[in-house]
Structure formats: C-alpha cells, structure tokens
N, C-alpha and C positions, 0 to 999 in steps of 0.2 A: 412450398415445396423446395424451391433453388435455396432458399435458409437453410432448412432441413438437410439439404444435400450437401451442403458449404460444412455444417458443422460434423456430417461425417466426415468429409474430404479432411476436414481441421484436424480430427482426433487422429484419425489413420495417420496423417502426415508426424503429427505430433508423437505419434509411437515409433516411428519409424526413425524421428530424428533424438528424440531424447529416450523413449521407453519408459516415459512415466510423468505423471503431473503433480506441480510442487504447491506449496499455498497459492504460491500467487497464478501460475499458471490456471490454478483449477478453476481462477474468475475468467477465464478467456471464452466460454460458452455464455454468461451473461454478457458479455461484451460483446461478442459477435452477433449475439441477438438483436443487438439495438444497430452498430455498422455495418451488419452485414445486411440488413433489410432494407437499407437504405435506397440500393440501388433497385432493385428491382419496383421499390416506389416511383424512384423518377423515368422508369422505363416505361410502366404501369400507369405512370400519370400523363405522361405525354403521349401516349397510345389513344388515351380515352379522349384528351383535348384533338387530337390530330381525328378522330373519329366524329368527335362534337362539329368539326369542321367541314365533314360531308365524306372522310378518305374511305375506302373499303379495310375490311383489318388488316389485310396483308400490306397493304402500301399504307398505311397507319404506320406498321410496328416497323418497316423500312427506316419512315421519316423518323419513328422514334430512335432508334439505335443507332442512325445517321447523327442527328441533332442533339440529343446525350451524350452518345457517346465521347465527344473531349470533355465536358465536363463530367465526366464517370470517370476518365481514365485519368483526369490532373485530379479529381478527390481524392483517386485510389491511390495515385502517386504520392500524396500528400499525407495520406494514413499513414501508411506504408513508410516513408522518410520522420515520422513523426516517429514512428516506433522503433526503427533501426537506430535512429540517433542515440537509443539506452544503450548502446553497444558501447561508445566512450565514457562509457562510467567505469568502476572498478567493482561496483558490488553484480556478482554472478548470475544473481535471483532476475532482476531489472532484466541481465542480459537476455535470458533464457524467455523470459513475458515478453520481451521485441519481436523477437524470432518467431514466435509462436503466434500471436497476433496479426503478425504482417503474413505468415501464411494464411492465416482464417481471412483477413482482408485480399488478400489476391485471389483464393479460392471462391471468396463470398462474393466478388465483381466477374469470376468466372462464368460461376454457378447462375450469376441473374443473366449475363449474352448467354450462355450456353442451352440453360436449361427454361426459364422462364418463357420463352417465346415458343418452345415444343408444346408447356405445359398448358399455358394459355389457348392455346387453337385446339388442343384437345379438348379442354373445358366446352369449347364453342362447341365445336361437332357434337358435344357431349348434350349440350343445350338442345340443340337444333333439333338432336336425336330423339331427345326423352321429354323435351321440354314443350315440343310441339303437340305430344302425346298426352298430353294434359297431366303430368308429373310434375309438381307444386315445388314440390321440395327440390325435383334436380334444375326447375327454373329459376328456385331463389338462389340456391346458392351457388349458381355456374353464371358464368358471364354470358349474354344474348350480341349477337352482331346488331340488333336493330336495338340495344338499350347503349347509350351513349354518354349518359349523366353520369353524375357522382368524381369522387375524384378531386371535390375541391372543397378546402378547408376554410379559405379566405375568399372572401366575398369580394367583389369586383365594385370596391369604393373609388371613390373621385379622389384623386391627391391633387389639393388645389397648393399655390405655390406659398400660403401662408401656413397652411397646415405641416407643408415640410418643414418650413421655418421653426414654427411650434414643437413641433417632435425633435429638430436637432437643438433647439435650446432647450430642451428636458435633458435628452440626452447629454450636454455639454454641462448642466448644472449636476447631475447624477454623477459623470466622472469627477464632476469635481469631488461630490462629495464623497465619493471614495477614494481619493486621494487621500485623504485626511483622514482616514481609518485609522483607529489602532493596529502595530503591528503583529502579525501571524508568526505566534510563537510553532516550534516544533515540539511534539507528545516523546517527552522522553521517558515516561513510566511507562513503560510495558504494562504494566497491571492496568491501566485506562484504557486498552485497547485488548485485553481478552473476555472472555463472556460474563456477562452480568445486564446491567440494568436496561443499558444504551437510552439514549436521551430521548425515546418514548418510551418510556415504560408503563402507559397505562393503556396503550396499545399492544406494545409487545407480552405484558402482560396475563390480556386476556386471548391474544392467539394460543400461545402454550398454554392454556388451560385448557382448551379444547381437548388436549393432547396426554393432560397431565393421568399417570398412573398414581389413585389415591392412596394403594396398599406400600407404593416405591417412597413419594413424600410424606407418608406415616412412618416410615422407615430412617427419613433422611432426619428427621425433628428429635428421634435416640440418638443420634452420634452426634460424635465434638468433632466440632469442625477443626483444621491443621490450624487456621490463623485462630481461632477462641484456647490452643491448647499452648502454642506457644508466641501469641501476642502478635497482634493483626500487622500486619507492611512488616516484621521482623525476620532477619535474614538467619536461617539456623545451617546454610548450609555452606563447607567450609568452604576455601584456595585448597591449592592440593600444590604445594613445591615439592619441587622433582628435583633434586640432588644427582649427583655421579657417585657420589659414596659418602660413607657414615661420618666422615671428618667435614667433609664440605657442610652436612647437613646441620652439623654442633657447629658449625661457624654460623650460618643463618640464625641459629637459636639465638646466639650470644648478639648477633647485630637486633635481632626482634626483643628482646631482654633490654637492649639500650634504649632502643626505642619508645617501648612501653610506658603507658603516661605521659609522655610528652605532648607539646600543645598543634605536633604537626602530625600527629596520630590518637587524633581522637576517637576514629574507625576502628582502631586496631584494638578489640575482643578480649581474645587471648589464641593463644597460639599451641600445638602441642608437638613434640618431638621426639626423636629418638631420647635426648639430652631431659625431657622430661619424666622420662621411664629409669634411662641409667643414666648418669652422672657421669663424665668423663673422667679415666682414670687416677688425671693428677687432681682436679678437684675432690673426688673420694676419700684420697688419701689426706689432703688439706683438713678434710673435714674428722676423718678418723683422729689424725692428730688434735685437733679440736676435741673432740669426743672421749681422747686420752688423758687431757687434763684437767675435764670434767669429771671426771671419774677419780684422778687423784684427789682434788678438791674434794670431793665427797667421803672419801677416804681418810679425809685426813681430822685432826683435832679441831678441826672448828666449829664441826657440829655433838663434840663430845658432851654437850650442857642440854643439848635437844629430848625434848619429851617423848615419849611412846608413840603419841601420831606423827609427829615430826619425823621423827624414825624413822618411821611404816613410808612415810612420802618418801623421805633419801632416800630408801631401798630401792623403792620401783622406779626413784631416778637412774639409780648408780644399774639398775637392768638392764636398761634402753641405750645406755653407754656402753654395754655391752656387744659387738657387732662386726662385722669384718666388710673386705668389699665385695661388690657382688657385679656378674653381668647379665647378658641380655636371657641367659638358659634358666637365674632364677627368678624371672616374673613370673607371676602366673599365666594362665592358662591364657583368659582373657586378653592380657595385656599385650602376650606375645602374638595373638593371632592380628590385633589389633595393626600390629609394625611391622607384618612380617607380607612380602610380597608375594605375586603367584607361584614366582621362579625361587619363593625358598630365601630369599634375601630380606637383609632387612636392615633399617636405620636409614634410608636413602630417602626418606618422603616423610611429609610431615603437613600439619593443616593448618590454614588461618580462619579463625574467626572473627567476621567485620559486626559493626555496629551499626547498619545501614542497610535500606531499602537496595538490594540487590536489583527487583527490577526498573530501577530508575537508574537510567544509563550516566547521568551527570556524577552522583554519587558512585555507582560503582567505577565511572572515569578518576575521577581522584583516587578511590582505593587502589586502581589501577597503576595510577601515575606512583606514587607513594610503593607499593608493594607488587608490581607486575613482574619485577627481577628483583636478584640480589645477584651483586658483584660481591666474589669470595677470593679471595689470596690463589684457586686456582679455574678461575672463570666465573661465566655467566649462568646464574642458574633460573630457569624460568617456572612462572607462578600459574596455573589455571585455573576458572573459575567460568562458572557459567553465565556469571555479570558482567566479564571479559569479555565475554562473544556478542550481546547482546551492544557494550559500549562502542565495539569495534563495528560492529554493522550500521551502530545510531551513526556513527563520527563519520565512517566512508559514504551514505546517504548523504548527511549534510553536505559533504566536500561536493557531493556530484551534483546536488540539485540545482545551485546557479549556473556549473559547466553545464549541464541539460538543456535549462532553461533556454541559456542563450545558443546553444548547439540546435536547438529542436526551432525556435525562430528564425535561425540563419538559411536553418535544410528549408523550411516552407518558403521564406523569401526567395529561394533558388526556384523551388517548382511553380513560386505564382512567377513570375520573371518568364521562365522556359513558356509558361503556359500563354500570358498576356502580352512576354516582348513591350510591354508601356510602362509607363509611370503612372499612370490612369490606375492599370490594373492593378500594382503593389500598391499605391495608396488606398483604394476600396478594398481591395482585398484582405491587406496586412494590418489595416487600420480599424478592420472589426476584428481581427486577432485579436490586435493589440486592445482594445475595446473592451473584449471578453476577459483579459487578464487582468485588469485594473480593475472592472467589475466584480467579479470573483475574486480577485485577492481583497477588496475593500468589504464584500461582505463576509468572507471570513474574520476579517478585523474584527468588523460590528457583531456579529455572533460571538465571539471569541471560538471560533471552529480552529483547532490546529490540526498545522500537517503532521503524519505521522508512518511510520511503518507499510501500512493499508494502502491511505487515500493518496499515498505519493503517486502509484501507477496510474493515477486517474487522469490526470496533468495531461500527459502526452495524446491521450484519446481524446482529453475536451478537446483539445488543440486543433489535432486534424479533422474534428468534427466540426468546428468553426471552419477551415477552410471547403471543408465538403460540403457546407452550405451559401458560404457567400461566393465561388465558383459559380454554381450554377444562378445564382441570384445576377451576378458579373452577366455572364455569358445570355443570361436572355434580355437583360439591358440592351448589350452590344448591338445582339440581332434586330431587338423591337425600335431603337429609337429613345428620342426624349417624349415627353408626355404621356408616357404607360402605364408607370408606374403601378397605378389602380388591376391592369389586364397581367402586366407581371409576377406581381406576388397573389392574384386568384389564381395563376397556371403552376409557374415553376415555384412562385412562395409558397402556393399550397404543398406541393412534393418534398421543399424545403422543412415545411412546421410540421409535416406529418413523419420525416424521419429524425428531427430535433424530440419528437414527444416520445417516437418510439425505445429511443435512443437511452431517456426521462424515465420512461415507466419500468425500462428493466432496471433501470439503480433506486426505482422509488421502490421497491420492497424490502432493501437495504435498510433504509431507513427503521424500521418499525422490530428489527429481529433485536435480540437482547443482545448479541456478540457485537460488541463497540467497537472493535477494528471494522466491522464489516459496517456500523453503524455509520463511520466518516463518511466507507468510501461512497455511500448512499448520499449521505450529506452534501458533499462536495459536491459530486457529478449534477446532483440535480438543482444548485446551485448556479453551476458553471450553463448547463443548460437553461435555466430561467432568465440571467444575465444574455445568453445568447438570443431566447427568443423577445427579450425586452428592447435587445439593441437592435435587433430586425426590421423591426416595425419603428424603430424612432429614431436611431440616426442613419440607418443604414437607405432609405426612400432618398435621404437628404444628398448622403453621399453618391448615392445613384445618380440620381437626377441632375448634382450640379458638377460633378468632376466627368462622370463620363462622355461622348461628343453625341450631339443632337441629333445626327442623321445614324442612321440604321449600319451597319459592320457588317459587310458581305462574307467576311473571313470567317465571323462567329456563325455560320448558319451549320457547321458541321465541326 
C-alpha cells in the first residue's frame, strides 16, 4: 500500500513539474518499484524482529522507526544525491530522470513513515476482528499480534574467523579477476538498441506468441519489408542544407562537385540542388556556345561523303544542338514542386545523400564532421540530418559519463561521511561501492554487455542502492558489537537481500522482452545487483567484523 501511494504521489508530482513523461522518465515506475519498497522492508522487518523479542506492536514499531530511521534517512539521502548528481551533465533527458526519481525516492521514504505503520495496525485490528471469527482467509493474509515469525531471509549461521578469511580471499581473487576484464565498449548503433530479437530470444520468443494475431502475421509475410526494398543498414534518407539564397546554395553545389570522389569522402552519395535542376546563368551560356559550334561542325563539309544512316544520326544530332537557356518556371511539374518551399521560394535547400549506416553514431559522426557546415564567400551555412542528433546525443553522453561517474562517488562519499563522521564508515561503506563497480564493470567486459543509450540510467540507481544496503549493514554492526555477524545479516541482512531481490526482479523482466534497449537495461541492473549480493556475503562479513570497533556504538542505536 505506501508503494502504491509513493507511485501516485510520483506521477501527480511528475505532472505538475514537467506535464508529461519522456522514454526515459517512463522507466521511473519500474524503478520505484524495487527503491521505493525498500524501506518499508526494513521498517517491516525490524517491527517483526523487535516483536520476536517479547515488545507489544506499538512499542515494536516505536523501536523500529526510532533504530531505522538514520539508516532510512542516509539511504534516502544517498538515492536522492545519486540522482540529482545527473543535473551536471548537459544531456537534458538524464536531467529530467534525476528530478523525477529523487521525487518517487523522497515520496517513497515518505510514504513507508507515514503511511505504512497506519496501514499495518489496521491489518491487526483487521485480524483480531475477523480473524478470531474463524475467517481463514482474513487470518492468512493480515498480520496477528500473537504471529511474530517470518521476516527472515538469512538464517542465523556461525561466522567463525576462518570463514571470514575464506570469503574475503574469494572476494579479493574475484576483484581481481575483474580487473582484468576486457574493456566495456559504448552501443553506438541505434539499431542494436531498438526492438527485435534481444539476447533471449527463445524466451522472448515464446512470450509474444501467446499474444500473436495469426490473421496480422499472415498479413506481415505479403509485404516487403523497408530494409529487403532498399538494402538492409542502408541510409536512403537525405542531409537537408539550408542556404540564405539561391547563390550561396550553387556555391555549396560547386564545393560538393570538388568534393565528389575523393578519398576523404567516400560517404558522400550524391547530392542534389537547385544547380542540378538549372544550371547557373554563365555556365548555360558556356555551354550553349559549346552547343553552337557543334552544330557548325555538323553543318559543315565534313560530313558531306556520309551515307543515308550517317545522315539520319547527324540530323538528330544537329536537333539537340538546337536549344536556348532556360529557368526555374521551365521545369516541370515535378521538378519544381520538388525545390520549391512552403513560402513559395526556392533554390535555398538542397539534399545530401551519405553511404553509410545513418543509425551508427561513429559513422554518421564523421559524415558529420566532413559535411555538418559549408563555409561560403557569404557565411556559415548549416547541414541537418537526423544521424546529426542521434551523434550529438551519442558524443554529450560519452563526455558526461566519467564527469557522472566521478560526481555521483564524490556526492555518496559526502553523505557516508555526514552520516558515519569515521574513516571506519567510508572504508566499509565506499569500499562496497567501489566493490560493486569493478564487479559489474568486469562482468560486463566478460559478457561483452555494452553501455548504451538505455542502460546508462541504470549506473546511478545501482549506486545508491549499494549504499542503501551496506548503511544499514554499517549501522547494525555499530549497534550489535564484534562477534554477530551471524545475528546481523539473519536481522538487518535479511531486510537488506530482500530489498536487493526486490529491486532484481523488477529489472529481471527486462531481460526476456525483445526491445534490446530495454533488454541492457535488464542486463546490467541485474548484473550490478548479483555483484552486490555476491559481495555481501563474502567480503562485506570480512569488512564488518575487522575494520569496524569491537565494543557496541551507543550513537548508532537511533
């Protein structure tokens, strides 16, 4: 229910400050699904531990919102600073998914204080009420005051001091070996990231068939597809330069004409223009003159010895020499609607056609660089294409993603700092970060998973979902002492790997759909999440147990 509530609070918000949702924003209800539940797990979880203990519910969920509560409020901190850090970027999209996110996370950490501990006592009453009336169904699925189990994921093992050992030399051989990964290239085809196969397809497969309309795919197997008509990855759609007037436009012609053939414009198609409709004035006449003493020649005694068909050819030569000059009013019909603008003008615009994979941003970046302007005797004239937008979006991603990177670990190292005041706490803390990243970048290597378009937004969620678990991992250290470990991770580890999975299962349906953008961002998250919960359990015990101090942290009890 406080989920529930967080994601209307989110959309409502989200109308009110943009009035609409963009690709990427429209992922912010999967994403909230998995951060926003979080909290009301470790509210949820510490209630039923604090119960398991002997408390009555009410001084239960006191102790729980008391002793969560910092670690809720530095998670939420830490979400929230992970997402606002896309604001130093320059691509627009990134900006607009921080803003949007970081209000579903402050609404969704609202929504668990606010609403969750109303919803919860009502449940009870609700039990008490209907459940004592021998009503099966409202006692299975409402919570009892006198039922106090459940609630734990991890079982309450012995962590002897050899087994910590063990697990952090796995740990420390595993980063190694991800160091050593190949590196994680970036997806500059577009086309690898729009719908098709995605890399289950014998899953994805048979989901859409459930679905499939037999009389639509009897339909689809008649038609010729765009890529079978004109030659599959082949770009057939033009540049559009845009001229100030008809003179600037026949200079453009005459520099793309020098151009042509050469070995630094192998892209360059062909090109069409006003100058390739009409011919500029003084060239016309060049040619007419030309044309005039073709026609003397033909005229004259040289071909006086030529036979009957010979003849017959001269004539219909010496016709075609025949001709004056012409402008833009005698093309046809065609030709002229073809060059002629909205406003009635015309010869100012003209087209290029490239030889080259338009949605591969590398290739349309050099056509770019080569053809994005032409400098004319009277300025700058600029070139657009829809390969343009696509390279300029690939290029200011790239620029941002290491400013991010290191922006988005700087903001967390500020809120574990505020939060822990130690060196203890940034090294446990930032040191499963940093954990998480080397893990996940190294198995991307190994997969050959690149980043792309999609799965970049995913980066700054894993991020603060790593500190929103080793937080409260930290903080019930502090409180319990050395030798817990075991009682640790069956309390707060269990509220930990149950919002780690939750978090897991809403990107694991990603995975399996045929749209390949959407296919990464599945890929990654649950990736980045399996990394997180491998590092939990094997180096993170080790970190615990030997950096943090022995005796029990009166500060961390709240």
């Amino acid at each position: 229910v406080p989920l529930v509530v967080a994601m209307v609070w989110m959309m409502g918000s989200a109308q009110l400050v943009y009035g609409r949702l963009t690709v990427l924003t429209s992922f912010v209800l999967a994403l909230l699904s998995g951060i926003g539940i979080e909290y009301g797990i470790h509210i949820y979880s510490r209630w039923m531990e604090e119960r398991r203990k002997g408390l009555g519910v009410d001084a239960a969920m006191e102790v729980s919102l008391a002793r969560t509560g910092r670690s809720l409020v530095s998670a939420m901190g830490a979400s929230i600073t992970c997402m606002l850090a896309l604001q130093i970027g320059h691509f627009e999209g990134f900006k607009e998914f921080g803003i949007v996110v970081s209000m579903g996370i402050f609404l969704a950490f609202l929504s668990s204080m606010l609403v969750l501990p109303p919803v919860l006592f009502a449940l009870l009453r609700l039990n008490k009420r209907f459940g004592a009336s021998g009503s099966k169904l409202v006692g299975w699925i409402t919570p009892s005051e006198e039922y106090a189990e459940g609630a734990v994921l991890v079982p309450k093992w012995t962590w002897s001091g050899t087994t910590l050992r063990v697990c952090g030399l796995i740990a420390l051989v595993a980063t190694v070996f991800m160091l050593v990964s190949p590196p994680v290239e970036f997806e500059n085809d577009f086309k690898n990231l729009r719908g098709g196969k995605g890399r289950f397809e014998w899953i994805s497969s048979r989901v859409s068939a459930l679905t499939k309309d037999a009389k639509v795919e009897a339909a689809k197997k008649d038609r010729i597809s765009y890529g079978r008509a004109v030659g599959k990855g082949k770009n057939t759609t033009p540049s559009l330069v845009m001229a100030n007037s008809e003179a600037q436009m026949r200079e453009i012609h005459d520099t793309l004409g020098a151009r042509f053939g050469g070995e630094a414009d192998t892209m360059l198609k062909s090109f069409v223009t006003i100058q390739s409709f009409v011919p500029a004035k003084e060239m016309q006449l060049e040619r007419l003159d030309i044309l005039s003493r073709i026609r003397k020649l033909l005229d004259s005694d040289a071909f006086a010895k030529a036979d009957d068909a010979q003849k017959a050819k001269l004539s219909t030569l010496r016709r075609f020499t025949v001709c004056d000059s012409f402008g833009f009013d005698s093309l046809p019909p065609y030709a002229r609607r073809f060059m002629t603008e909205t406003d009635g003008s015309h010869g100012k615009f003209g087209f290029i056609y490239a030889e080259m994979r338009e949605s591969d941003a590398v290739e349309s970046r050099k056509f770019q660089d080569r053809n994005g302007q032409f400098a004319t005797s009277t300025g700058i004239v600029p070139v657009a294409s829809s390969g343009f937008i696509y390279a300029d979006v690939v290029q200011m991603v790239k620029d941002d993603v290491g400013r991010l990177a290191i922006a988005v670990f700087l903001f967390l190292a500020f809120i574990v700092w505020f939060d822990t005041r130690s060196w203890r706490g940034m090294l446990v803390n930032m040191g499963y970060v940093g954990l998480i990243a080397i893990w996940t970048y190294g198995a991307m290597g190994w997969l050959g998973l690149k980043l792309g378009m999609f799965n970049i937004v995913v980066l700054p969620a894993l991020l603060s979902n790593t500190v929103d678990a080793t937080i409260h991992l930290y903080h019930r250290r502090m409180e319990s002492g050395a030798g817990k470990i075991g009682e640790i991770y069956s309390t707060a580890g269990s509220s930990v790997l149950a919002g780690t999975l939750t978090n897991a299962f809403g990107f694991l349906a990603l995975i399996v759909v045929a749209h390949q953008g959407l296919n990464t961002i599945g890929m990654l998250a649950c990736l980045g999440y399996a990394a997180g919960i491998l590092i939990m359990f094997l180096a993170m015990p080790y970190l615990l147990e030997v950096v943090c101090p022995k005796e029990p942290q009166a500060a961390h009890d709240d």
